[in-house]
Structures are given as structure tokens and as C-alpha cells.
C-alpha positions as CSV (number, residue, x, y, z in Angstrom):
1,X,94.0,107.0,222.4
2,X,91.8,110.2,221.7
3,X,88.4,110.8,222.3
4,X,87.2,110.1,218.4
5,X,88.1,106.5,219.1
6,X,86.2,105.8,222.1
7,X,83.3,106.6,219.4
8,X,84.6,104.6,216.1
9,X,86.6,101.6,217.3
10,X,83.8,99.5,217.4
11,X,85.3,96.5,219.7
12,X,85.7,99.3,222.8
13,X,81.7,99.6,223.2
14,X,80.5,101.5,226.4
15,X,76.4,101.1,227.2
16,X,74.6,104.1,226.2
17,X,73.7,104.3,230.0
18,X,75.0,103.8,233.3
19,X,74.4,102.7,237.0
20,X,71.4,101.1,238.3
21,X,68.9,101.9,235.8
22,X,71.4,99.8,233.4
23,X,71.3,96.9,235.6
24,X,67.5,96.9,235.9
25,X,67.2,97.1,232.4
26,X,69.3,94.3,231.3
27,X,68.4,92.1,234.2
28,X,64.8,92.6,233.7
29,X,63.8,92.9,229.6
30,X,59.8,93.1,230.8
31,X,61.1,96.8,231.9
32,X,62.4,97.9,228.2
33,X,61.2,100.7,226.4
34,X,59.1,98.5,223.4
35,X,55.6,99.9,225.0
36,X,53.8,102.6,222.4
37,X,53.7,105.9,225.0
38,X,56.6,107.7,224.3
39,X,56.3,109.9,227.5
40,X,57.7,106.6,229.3
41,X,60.5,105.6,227.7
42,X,63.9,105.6,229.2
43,X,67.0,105.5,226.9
44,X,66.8,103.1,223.9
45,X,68.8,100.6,223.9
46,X,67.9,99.9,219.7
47,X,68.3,102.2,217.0
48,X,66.7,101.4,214.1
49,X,67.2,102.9,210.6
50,X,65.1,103.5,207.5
51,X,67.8,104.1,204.8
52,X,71.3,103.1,205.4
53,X,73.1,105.5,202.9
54,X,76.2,107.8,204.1
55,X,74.6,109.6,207.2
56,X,72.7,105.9,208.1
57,X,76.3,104.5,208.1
58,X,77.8,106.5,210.7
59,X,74.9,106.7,212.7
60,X,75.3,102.9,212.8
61,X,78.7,102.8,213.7
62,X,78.5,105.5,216.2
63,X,75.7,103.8,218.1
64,X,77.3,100.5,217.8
65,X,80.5,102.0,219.6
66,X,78.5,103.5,221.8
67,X,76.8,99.9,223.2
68,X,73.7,100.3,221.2
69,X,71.9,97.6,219.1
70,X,71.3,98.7,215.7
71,X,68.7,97.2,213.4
72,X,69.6,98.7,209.4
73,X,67.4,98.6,206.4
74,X,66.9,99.9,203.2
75,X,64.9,99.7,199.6
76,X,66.8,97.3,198.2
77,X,66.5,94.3,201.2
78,X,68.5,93.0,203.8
79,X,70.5,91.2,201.8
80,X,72.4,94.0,200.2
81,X,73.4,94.9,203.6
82,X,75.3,92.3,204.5
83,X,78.7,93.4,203.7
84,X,77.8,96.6,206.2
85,X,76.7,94.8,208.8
86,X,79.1,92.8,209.0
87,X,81.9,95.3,209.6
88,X,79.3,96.7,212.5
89,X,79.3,93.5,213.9
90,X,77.0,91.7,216.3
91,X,75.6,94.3,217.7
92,X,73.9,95.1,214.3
93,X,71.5,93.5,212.1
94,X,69.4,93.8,208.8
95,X,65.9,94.2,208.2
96,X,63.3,95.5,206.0
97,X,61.7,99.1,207.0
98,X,59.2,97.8,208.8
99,X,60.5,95.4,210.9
100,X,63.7,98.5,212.0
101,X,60.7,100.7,212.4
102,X,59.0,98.0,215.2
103,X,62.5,97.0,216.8
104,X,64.2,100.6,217.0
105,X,63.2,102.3,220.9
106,X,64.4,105.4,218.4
107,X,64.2,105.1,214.5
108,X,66.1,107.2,212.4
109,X,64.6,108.2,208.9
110,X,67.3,108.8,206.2
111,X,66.1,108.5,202.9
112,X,65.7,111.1,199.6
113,X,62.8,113.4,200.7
114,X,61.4,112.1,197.2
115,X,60.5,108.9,199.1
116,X,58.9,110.3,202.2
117,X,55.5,109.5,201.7
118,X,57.0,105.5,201.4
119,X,57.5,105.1,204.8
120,X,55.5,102.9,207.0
121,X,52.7,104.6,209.4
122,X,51.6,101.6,211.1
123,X,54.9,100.8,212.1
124,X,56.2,103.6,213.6
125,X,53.2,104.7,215.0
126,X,54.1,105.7,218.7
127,X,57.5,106.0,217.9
128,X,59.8,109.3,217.8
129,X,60.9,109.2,214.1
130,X,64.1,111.4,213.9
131,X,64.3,113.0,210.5
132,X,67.4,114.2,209.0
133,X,65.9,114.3,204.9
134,X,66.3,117.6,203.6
135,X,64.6,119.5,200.3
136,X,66.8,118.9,197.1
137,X,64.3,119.9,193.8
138,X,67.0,118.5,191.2
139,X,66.6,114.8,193.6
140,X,63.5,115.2,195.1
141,X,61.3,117.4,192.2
142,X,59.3,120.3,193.0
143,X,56.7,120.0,196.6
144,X,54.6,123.0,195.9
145,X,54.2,123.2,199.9
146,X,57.9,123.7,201.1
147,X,58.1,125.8,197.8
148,X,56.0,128.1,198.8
149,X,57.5,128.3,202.3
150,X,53.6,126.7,204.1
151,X,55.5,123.9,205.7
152,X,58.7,122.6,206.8
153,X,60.1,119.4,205.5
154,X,59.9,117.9,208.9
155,X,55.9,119.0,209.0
156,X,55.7,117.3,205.6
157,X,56.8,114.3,207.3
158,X,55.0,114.8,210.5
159,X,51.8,115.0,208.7
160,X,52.7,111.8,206.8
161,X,53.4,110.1,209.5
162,X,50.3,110.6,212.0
163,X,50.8,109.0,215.6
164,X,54.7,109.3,215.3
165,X,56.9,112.1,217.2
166,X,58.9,113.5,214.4
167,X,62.2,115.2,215.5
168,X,64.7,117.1,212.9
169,X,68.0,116.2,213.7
170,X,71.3,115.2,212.2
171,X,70.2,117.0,208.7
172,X,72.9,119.9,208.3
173,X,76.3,118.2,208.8
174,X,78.0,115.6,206.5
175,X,78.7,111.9,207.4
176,X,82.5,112.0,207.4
177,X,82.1,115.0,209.9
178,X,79.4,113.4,212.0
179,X,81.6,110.5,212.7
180,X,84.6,112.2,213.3
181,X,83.7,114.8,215.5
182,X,82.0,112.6,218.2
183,X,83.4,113.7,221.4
184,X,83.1,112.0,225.0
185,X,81.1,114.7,227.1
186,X,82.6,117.1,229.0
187,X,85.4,117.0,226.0
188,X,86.2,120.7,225.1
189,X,86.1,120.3,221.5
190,X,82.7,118.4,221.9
191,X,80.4,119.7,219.0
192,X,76.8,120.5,218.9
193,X,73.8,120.0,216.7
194,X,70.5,121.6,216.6
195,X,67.3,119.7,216.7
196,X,63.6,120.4,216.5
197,X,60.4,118.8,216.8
198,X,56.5,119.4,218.0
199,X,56.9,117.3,221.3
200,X,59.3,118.1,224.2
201,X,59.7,114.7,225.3
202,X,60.4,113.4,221.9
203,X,63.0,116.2,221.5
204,X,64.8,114.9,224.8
205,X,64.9,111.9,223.6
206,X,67.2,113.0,220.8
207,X,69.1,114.9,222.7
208,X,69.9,111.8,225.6
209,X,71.0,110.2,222.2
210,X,72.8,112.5,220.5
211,X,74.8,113.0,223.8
212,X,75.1,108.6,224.0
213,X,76.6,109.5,220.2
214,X,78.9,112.1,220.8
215,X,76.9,115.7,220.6
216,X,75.6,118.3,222.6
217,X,71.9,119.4,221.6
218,X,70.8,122.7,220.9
219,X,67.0,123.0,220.6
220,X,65.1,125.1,218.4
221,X,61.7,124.5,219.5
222,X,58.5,122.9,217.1
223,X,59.3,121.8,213.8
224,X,58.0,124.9,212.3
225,X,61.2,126.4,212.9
226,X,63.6,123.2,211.5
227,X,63.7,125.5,208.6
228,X,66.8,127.1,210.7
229,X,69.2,123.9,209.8
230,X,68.2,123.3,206.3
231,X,70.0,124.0,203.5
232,X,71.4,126.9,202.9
233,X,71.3,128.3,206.6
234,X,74.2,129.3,208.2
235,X,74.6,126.0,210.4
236,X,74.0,124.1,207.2
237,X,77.0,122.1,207.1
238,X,79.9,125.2,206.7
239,X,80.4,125.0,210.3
240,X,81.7,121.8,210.6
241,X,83.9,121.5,207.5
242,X,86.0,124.7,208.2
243,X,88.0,126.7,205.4
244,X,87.0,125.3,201.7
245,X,90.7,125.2,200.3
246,X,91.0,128.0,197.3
247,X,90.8,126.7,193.8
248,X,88.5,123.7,194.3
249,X,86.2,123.0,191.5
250,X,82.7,121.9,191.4
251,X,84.1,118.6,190.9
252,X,86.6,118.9,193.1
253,X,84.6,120.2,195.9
254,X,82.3,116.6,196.9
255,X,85.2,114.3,197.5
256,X,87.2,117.0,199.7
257,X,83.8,117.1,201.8
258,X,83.6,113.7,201.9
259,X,87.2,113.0,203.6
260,X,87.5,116.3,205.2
261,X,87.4,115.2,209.2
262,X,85.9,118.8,210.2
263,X,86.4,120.7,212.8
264,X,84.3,121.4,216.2
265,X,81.4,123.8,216.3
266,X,80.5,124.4,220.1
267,X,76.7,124.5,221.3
268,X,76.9,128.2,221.5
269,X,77.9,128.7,217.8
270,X,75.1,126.1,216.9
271,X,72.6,128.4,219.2
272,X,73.8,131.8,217.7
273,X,74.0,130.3,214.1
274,X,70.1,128.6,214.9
275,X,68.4,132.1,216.5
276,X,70.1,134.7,213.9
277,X,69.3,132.9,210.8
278,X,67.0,134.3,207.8
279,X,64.5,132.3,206.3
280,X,64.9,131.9,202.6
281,X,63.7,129.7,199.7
282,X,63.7,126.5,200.7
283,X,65.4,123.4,199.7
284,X,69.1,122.7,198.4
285,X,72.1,122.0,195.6
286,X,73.4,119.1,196.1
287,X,77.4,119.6,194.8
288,X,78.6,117.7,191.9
289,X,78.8,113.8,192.1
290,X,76.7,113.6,195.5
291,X,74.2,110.9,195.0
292,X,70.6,111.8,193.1
């Protein structure tokens, strides 16, 4: 067996955490991370998700492999999730945004950017939110603020969602890649991803999970710097897929990303990628037949 299916084979779970602070914790539920200061938390145990498209997906069946309860929803109601969650299995349920928002340790935010200012602030006040929406103007129409190069879209989010602990993460690779290229640690062709957020604790909880998931982290400090894995930056993505093969239309080009299993882009790529990269005009083109 490789290392990708310790990650994707869903029926060989291993807890996101070890030793005696795993015992404590499952012996003793008074002593799990549901209280509201984010400073105390140890490593969540639930991951909940606002938006369950194509990144939400494998971010479910990654934590599910990896032991994790995961708690999905969406716009359209638990109901149209059924058929997902039950391939996740029972470590997995559905929900409606706010009810992931109160039950995730983590939540994950994964929705068009468009729809930002939808999500719930009561709910997730307290938590660390962990945003990986980026700025499409042909999906998301024109925010004069990220235009104009005043905010980040993570600060967007941050300011819409006062109380929470936004972190930018898991934004600038695809979902077939993010599945695939989950690597035990220690693995030599364990991959990276950058993240970024206003908090240090917050930020270290992203990075406990992302390593739980499969990653190495490489911070880039406060979300006024997540401009550094949006689109069109050089870790945007490219890294992870490899060469593009030649002749491959418009067209063409979404399904090949969508299949393509990647390839592995160590931490010290991601850093070099992170600190040497050019701010631009902000947001994205999404490629021909990606979802609007």
C-alpha cells in the first residue's frame, strides 16, 4: 500500500492524535475543545464545513481517513447531501451552516466569495474559520475593495466575520491534487501549503491540521499578506499540477486539471514561491467549464 492510501481509503482511519492526550480526550468529553477561547484548544477532533463543493469534498474525505468527525453543509440543505455522506460514512454527517459552524473544533469556509457576507457570525464566533474562497469577478462581480488592492479577500472575510480567527489556507491548489498528494509525515514527497492569518494561535491550528491531513505548513504571517497564494501567484495552483500537456484547449484544459493526480511541491518551494512573489491585480479566471 502507498502512502496516498493511508489518507483516502476511508475504512483504515488513524486518530488525528496520539498517546495520552488521545486517551484523555476520549475518556473524558468534559475535556474537548467545544469552549469559545481559541488560545485553549487542543486538536479538533470535528471539522465542520460551510460549502461542500469540490475542495469541501476532499477535505471531508481526508479528515475522515484521517479519524476525524466531519459535520458537511451547504445552501441547498442536508438533504442534498446524502448521497456524499454516505460514501464518507459514519464518521460524517449533514447539517445546515450553522449547526457545522457550532459543531466544527475547526470550520472550513468554502463557498463563492460572492456569498461571503452569508455566513453566520453568531455561530462561528470564537472559532478559527479557515478560508480558502478566492476573488473571481466573472463569479463573484466586481468588490471595489480587493479591486483596488485595500484589502485581502481573507480581510474581507475577517471583517465580516468579527469575533472569528480567520486563517487562509487550502485556496491555491485543486481538489483532485489536494487529495492525492496527502502524504504521511516524514514522507519525502510530502507537499506543502502556505497559510496566513492575523492570530498565531489560530495559524497553528491549521497547520496541526493540515499536517493530521497530509501537508506541511508554510506560514506567511497576517492575512495582509494571503495575497501571496491567490490567484495568479506563482504557488497558485501550477505547482502542484506539473507540465500542462501541449495542445490543450481552453476546453480541454478543466477536465485534465480535474483528474490530473499532481505532483509534490516541498515546503521549501512553497516558502520560496510565498516570499518572491509580486503583488498584482487581484482576483482570478476561472478556466472553461469550472463551476460559476
Amino acid at each position: 500500500m502507498d502512502a496516498t492510501s493511508v489518507f483516502c481509503d476511508t475504512k483504515r482511519r488513524r486518530p488525528p492524535f496520539g498517546g495520552a492526550e488521545a486517551v484523555r480526550l476520549r475518556h473524558h468529553p468534559s475535556s474537548a475543545p467545544r469552549r469559545r477561547k481559541r488560545r485553549e484548544r487542543v486538536m479538533p477532533r470535528t471539522l465542520g464545513l460551510i460549502g461542500s463543493g469540490l475542495i469541501g469534498t476532499s477535505l471531508a474525505r481526508l479528515a475522515v481517513a484521517a479519524g476525524m468527525e466531519v459535520v458537511l453543509s451547504n445552501s441547498r440543505g442536508p438533504e442534498s447531501l446524502a448521497e456524499l455522506v454516505g460514501t464518507l460514512g459514519s464518521g460524517a454527517r449533514a447539517a445546515v451552516p450553522e449547526e457545522a459552524a457550532e459543531a466544527g473544533d475547526l470550520v472550513v469556509v468554502t463557498i463563492p466569495l460572492r456569498a461571503y457576507d452569508r455566513l453566520p457570525v453568531a455561530a462561528l464566533r470564537g472559532r478559527t474559520v479557515l478560508d480558502t474562497m478566492n476573488y473571481y469577478p466573472q463569479r463573484d462581480g466586481r468588490i471595489a475593495e480587493l479591486d483596488a488592492g485595500r484589502l485581502t479577500t481573507s480581510e474581507l472575510v475577517q471583517r465580516h466575520l468579527a469575533g472569528a480567527s480567520v486563517v487562509k489556507v487550502f485556496n491555491n491548489i485543486g481538489s483532485h491534487q489536494l487529495l492525492s498528494l496527502a502524504r504521511p509525515a516524514g514522507a519525502a514527497d510530502r507537499s506543502a501549503l502556505p497559510l496566513a492569518g492575523d492570530e498565531e494561535p489560530a495559524r497553528r491550528e491549521a497547520a496541526r491540521l493540515l499536517d493530521v491531513l497530509g501537508y506541511d505548513a508554510v506560514d506567511m504571517g497576517p492575512l495582509a499578506e494571503s495575497w501571496r497564494s491567490e490567484p495568479g501567484t506563482p504557488v497558485y495552483t501550477r505547482p502542484y499540477l506539473g507540465e500542462t500537456p501541449p495542445g490543450l484547449t481552453a476546453e480541454e484544459y478543466f477536465p485534465w486539471f480535474l483528474r490530473n493526480p499532481g505532483r509534490p511541491v516541498p515546503a521549501s518551494l512553497v516558502r520560496e514561491l510565498t516570499e518572491t512573489a509580486v503583488r498584482g491585480p487581484a482576483g482570478g479566471v476561472l478556466p472553461a467549464g469550472a463551476a460559476r
